[in-house]
Backbone as JSON Lines, residues from 0, in Angstrom:
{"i":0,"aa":"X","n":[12.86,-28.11,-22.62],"ca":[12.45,-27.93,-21.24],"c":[12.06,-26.47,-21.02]}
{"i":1,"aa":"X","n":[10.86,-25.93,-20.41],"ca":[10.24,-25.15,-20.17],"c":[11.1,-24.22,-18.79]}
{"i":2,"aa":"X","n":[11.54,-23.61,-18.62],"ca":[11.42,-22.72,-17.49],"c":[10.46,-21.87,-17.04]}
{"i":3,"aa":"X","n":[10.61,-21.55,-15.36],"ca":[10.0,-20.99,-14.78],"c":[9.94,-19.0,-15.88]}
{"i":4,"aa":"X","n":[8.93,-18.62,-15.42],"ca":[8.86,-17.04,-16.11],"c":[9.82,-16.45,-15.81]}
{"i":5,"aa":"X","n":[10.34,-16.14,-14.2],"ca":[11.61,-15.63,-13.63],"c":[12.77,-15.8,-14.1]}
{"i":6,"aa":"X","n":[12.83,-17.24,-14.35],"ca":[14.2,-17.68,-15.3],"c":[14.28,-17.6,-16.33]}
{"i":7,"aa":"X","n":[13.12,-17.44,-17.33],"ca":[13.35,-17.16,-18.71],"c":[13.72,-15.53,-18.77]}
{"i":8,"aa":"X","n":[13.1,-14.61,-18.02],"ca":[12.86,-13.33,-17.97],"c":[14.62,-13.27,-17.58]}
{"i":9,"aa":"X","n":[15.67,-13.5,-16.44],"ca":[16.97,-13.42,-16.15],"c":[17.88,-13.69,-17.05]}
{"i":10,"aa":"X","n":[17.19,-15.04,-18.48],"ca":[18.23,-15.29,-18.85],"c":[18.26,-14.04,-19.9]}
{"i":11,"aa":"X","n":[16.83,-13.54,-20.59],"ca":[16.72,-12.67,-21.42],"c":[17.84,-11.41,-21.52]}
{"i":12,"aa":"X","n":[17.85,-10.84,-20.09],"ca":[18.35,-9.63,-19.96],"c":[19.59,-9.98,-18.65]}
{"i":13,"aa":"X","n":[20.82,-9.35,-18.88],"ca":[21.1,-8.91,-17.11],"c":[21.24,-7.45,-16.73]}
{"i":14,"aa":"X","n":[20.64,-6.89,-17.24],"ca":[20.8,-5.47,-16.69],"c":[19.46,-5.44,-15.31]}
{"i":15,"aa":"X","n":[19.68,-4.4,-14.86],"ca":[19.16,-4.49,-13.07],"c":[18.32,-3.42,-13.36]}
{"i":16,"aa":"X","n":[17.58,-3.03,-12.35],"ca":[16.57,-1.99,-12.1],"c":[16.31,-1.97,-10.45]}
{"i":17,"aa":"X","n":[15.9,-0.73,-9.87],"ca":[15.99,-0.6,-8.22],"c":[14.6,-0.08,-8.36]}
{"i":18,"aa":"X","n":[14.08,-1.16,-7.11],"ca":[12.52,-0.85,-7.42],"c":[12.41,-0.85,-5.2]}
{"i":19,"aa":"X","n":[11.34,-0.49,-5.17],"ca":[11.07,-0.45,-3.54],"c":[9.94,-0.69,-3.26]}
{"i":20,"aa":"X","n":[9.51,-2.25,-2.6],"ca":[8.76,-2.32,-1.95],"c":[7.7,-2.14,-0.26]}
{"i":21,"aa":"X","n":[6.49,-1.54,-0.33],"ca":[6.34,-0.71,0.85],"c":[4.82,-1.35,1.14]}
{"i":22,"aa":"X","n":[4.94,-1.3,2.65],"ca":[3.84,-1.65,3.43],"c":[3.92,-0.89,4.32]}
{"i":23,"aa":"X","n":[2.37,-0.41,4.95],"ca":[2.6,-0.14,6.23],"c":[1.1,-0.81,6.93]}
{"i":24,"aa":"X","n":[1.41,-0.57,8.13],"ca":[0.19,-0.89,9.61],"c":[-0.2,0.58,10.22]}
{"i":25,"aa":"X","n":[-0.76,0.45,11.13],"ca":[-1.19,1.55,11.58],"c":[0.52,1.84,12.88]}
{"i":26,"aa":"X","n":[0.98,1.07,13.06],"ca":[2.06,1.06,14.11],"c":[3.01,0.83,13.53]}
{"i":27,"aa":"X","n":[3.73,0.42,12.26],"ca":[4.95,0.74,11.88],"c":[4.47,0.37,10.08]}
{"i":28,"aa":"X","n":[5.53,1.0,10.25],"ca":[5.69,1.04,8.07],"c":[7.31,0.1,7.56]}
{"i":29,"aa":"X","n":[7.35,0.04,6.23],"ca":[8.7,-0.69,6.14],"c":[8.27,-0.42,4.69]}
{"i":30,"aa":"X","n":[9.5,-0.15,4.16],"ca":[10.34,-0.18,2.92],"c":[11.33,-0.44,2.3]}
{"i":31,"aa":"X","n":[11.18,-1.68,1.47],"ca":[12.51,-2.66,1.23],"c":[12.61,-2.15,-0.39]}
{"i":32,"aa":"X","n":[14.08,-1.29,-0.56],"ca":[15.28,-1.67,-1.49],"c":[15.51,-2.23,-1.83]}
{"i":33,"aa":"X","n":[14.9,-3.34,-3.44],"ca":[16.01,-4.04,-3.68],"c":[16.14,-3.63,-5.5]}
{"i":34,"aa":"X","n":[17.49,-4.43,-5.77],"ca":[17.66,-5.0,-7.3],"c":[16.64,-6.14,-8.07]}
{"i":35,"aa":"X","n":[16.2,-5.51,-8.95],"ca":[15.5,-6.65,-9.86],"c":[16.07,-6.62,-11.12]}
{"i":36,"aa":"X","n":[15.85,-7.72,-11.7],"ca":[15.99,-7.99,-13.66],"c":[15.45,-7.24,-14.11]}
{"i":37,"aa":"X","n":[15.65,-6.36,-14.87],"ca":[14.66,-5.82,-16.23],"c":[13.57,-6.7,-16.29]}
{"i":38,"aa":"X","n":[12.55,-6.39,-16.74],"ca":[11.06,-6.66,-17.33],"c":[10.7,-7.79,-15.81]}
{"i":39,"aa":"X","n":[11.15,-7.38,-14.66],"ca":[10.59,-8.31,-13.58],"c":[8.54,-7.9,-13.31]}
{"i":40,"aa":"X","n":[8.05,-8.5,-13.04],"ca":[6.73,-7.91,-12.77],"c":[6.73,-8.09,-11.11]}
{"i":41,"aa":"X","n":[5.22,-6.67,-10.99],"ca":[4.6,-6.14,-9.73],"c":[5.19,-7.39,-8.42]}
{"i":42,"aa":"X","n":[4.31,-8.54,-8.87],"ca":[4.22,-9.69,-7.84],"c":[5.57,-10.2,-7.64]}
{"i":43,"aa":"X","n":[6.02,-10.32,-9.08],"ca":[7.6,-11.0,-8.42],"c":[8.53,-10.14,-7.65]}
{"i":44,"aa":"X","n":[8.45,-8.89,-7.7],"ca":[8.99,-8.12,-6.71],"c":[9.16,-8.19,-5.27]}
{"i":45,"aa":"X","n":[7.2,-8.4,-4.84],"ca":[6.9,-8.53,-3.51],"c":[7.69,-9.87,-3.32]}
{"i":46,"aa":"X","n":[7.25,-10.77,-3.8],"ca":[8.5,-12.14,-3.43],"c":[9.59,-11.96,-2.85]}
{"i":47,"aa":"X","n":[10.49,-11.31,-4.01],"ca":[11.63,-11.3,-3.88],"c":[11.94,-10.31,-2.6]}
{"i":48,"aa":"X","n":[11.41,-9.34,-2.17],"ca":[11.57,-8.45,-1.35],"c":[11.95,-9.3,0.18]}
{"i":49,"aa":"X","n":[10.76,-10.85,0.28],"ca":[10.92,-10.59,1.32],"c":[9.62,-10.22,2.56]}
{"i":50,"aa":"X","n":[8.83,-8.99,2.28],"ca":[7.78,-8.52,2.92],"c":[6.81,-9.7,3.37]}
{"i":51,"aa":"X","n":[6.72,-10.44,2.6],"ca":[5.79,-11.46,2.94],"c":[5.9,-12.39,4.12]}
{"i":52,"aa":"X","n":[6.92,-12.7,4.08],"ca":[8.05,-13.33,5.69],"c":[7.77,-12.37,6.79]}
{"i":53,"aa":"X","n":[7.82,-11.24,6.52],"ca":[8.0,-10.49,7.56],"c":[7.03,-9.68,8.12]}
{"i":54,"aa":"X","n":[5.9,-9.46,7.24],"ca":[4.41,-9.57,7.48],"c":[3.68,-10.89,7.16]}
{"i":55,"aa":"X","n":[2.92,-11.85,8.02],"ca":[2.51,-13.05,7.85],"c":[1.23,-12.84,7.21]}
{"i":56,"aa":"X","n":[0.55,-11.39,7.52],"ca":[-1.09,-11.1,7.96],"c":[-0.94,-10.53,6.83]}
{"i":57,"aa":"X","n":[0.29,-10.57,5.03],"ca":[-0.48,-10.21,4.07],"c":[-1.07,-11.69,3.21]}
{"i":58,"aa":"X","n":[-2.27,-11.52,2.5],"ca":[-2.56,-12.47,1.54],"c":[-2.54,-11.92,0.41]}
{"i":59,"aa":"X","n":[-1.3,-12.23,-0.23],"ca":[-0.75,-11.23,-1.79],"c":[-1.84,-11.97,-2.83]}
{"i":60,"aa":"X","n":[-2.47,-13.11,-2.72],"ca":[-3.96,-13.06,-4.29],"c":[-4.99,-12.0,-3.51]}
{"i":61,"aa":"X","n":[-5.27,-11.84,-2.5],"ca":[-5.89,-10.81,-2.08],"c":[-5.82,-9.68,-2.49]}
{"i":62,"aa":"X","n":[-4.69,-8.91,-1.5],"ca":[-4.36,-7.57,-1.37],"c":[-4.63,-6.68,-3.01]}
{"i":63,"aa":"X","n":[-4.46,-5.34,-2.73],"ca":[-4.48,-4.97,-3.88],"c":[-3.51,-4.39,-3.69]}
{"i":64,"aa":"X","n":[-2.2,-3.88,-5.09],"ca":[-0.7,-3.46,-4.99],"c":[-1.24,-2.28,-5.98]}
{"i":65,"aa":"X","n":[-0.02,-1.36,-5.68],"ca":[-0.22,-0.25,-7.08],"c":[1.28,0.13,-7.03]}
{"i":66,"aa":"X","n":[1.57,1.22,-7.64],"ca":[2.6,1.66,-7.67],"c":[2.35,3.58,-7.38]}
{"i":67,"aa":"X","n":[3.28,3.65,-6.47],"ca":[2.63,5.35,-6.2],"c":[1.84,5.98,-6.11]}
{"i":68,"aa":"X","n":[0.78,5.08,-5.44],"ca":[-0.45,5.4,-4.95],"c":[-1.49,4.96,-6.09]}
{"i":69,"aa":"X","n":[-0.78,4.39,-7.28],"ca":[-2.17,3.88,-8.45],"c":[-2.36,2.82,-8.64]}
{"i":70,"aa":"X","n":[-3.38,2.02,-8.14],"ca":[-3.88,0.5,-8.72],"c":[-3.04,-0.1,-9.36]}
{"i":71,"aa":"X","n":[-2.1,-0.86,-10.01],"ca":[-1.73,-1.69,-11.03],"c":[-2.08,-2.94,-10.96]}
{"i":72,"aa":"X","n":[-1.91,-4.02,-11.78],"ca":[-2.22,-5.34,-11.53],"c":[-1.06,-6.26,-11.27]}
{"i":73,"aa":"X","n":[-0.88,-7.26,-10.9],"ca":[-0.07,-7.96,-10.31],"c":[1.12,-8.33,-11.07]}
{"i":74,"aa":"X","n":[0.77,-8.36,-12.46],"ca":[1.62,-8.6,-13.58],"c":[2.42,-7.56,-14.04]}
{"i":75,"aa":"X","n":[2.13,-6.19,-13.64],"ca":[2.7,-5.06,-14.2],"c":[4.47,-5.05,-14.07]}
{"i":76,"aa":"X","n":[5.13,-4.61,-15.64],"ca":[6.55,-4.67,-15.27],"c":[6.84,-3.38,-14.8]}
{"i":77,"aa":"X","n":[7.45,-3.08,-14.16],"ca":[8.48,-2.52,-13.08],"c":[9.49,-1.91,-14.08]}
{"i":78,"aa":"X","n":[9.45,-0.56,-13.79],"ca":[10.67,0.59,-14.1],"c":[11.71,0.83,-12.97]}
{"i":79,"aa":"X","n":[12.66,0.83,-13.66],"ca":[13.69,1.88,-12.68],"c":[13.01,2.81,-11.6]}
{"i":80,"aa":"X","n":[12.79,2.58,-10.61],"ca":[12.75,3.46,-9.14],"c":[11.22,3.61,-9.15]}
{"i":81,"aa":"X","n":[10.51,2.3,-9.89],"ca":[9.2,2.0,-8.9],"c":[8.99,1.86,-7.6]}
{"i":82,"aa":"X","n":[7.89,2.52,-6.67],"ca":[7.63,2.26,-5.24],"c":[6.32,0.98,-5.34]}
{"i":83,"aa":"X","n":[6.61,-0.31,-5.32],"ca":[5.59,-1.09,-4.73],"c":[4.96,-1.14,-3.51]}
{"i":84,"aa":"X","n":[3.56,-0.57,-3.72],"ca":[2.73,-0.91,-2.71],"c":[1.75,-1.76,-2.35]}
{"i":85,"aa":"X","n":[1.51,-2.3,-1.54],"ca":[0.71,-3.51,-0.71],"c":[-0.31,-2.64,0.11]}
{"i":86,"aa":"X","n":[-1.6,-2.57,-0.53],"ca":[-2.42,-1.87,0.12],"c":[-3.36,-2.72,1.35]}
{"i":87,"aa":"X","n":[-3.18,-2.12,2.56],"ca":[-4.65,-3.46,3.43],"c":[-5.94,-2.89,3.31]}
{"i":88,"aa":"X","n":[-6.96,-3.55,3.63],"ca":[-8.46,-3.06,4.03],"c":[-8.46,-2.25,4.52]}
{"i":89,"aa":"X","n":[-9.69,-1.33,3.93],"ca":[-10.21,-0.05,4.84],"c":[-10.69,-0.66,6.23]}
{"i":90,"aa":"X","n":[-10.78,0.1,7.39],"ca":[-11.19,-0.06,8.78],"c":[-12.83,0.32,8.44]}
{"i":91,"aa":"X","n":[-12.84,1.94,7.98],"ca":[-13.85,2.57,7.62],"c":[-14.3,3.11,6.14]}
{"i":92,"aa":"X","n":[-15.49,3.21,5.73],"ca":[-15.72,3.69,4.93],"c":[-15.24,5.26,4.85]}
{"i":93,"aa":"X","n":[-14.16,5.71,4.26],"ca":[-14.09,7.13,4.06],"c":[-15.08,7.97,3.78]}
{"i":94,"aa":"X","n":[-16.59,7.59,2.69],"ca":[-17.43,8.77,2.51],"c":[-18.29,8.95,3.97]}
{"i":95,"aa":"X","n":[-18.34,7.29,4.71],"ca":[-19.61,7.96,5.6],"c":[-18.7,8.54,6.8]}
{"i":96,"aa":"X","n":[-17.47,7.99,7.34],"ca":[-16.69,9.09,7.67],"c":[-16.82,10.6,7.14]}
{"i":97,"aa":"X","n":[-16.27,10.76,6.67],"ca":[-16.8,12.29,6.37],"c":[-18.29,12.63,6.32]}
{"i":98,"aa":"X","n":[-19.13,11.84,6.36],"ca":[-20.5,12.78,6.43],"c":[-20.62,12.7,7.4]}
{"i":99,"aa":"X","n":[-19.8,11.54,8.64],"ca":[-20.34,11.58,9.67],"c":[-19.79,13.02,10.45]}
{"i":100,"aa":"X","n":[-19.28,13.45,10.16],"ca":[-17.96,14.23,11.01],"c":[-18.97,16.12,10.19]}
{"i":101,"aa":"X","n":[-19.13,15.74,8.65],"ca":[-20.07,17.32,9.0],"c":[-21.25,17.32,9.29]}
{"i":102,"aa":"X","n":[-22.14,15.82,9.49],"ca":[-23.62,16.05,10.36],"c":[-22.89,16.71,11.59]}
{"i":103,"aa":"X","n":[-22.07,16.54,12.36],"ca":[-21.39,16.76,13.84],"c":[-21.02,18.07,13.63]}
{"i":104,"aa":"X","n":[-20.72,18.56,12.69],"ca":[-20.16,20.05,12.88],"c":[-21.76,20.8,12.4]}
{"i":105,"aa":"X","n":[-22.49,19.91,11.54],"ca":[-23.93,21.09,11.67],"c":[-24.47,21.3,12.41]}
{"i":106,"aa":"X","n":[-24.3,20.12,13.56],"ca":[-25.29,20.34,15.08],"c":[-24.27,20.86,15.79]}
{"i":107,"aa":"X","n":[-23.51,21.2,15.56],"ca":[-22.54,22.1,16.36],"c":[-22.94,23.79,16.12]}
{"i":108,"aa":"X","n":[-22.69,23.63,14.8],"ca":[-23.46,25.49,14.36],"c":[-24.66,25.83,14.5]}
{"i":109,"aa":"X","n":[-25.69,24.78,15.11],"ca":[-26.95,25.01,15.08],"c":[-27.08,25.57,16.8]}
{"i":110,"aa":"X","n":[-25.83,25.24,17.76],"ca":[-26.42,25.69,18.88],"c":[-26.85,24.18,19.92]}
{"i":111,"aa":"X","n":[-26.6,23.09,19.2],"ca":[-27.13,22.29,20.28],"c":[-25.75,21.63,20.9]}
{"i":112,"aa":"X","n":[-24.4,21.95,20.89],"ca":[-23.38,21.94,21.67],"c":[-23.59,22.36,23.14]}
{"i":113,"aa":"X","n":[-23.19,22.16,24.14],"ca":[-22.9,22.71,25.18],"c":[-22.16,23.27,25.46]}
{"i":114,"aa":"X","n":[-21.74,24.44,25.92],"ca":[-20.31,25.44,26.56],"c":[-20.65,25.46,28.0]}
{"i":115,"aa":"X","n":[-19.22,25.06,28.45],"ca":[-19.65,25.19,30.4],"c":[-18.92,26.57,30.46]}
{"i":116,"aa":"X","n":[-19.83,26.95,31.71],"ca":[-19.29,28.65,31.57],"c":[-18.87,28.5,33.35]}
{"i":117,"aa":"X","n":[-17.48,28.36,33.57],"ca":[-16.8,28.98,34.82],"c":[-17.32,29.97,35.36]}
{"i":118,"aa":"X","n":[-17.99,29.69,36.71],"ca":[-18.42,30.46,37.59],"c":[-17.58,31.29,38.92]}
{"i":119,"aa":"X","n":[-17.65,32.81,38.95],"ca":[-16.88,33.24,40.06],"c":[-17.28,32.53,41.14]}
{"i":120,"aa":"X","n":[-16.07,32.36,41.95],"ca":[-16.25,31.8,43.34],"c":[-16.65,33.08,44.53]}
């Protein structure tokens, strides 16, 4: 009889590892603490965490996860005092953001700003 990956992976080892999974929104963030098995991977983490219950609005085959700010893939095993992250969609493109913001500061240095100048009464 075949077991699940999780259960073959628990019976392998019992030593533990503390890994932390993290999301945030633009209005609150959360970071869940927990214990995993040795050689647990990326995805089974988020499971086990929990996050998914408690954010409805993630779709984990979607999302993209990394660990400390770097890409990983879903399968990746997990060290001692990994931070899992659950990244969402950009709102904006960051580059044209920024070009938009120094076209705005060149027509600013060019003089076509306005300054109101307070007049004595």
């Amino acid at each position: 009889m075949l077991l699940p990956r999780e259960q073959q992976r628990s019976m392998e080892s019992d030593k533990t590892i503390n890994v932390e999974v993290a999301y945030a929104l633009p209005e609150t963030q959360r970071i869940i603490s927990l214990e995993v098995n040795e050689g647990t991977e990326l995805i089974d983490a988020v499971k086990q965490s929990g996050i998914l219950e408690e954010f409805s609005g993630i779709d984990i085959e979607k999302a993209k996860v990394g660990i400390f700010g770097k890409l990983k893939k879903a399968n990746t095993v997990l060290r001692e005092g990994d931070r899992v992250e659950i990244y969402r969609k950009l709102i904006a493109d960051p580059k044209q953001v920024r070009k938009e913001r120094a076209e705005q500061g060149k027509q600013m240095r060019k003089g076509s700003g306005t300054i109101k100048v307070k007049e004595d009464e």
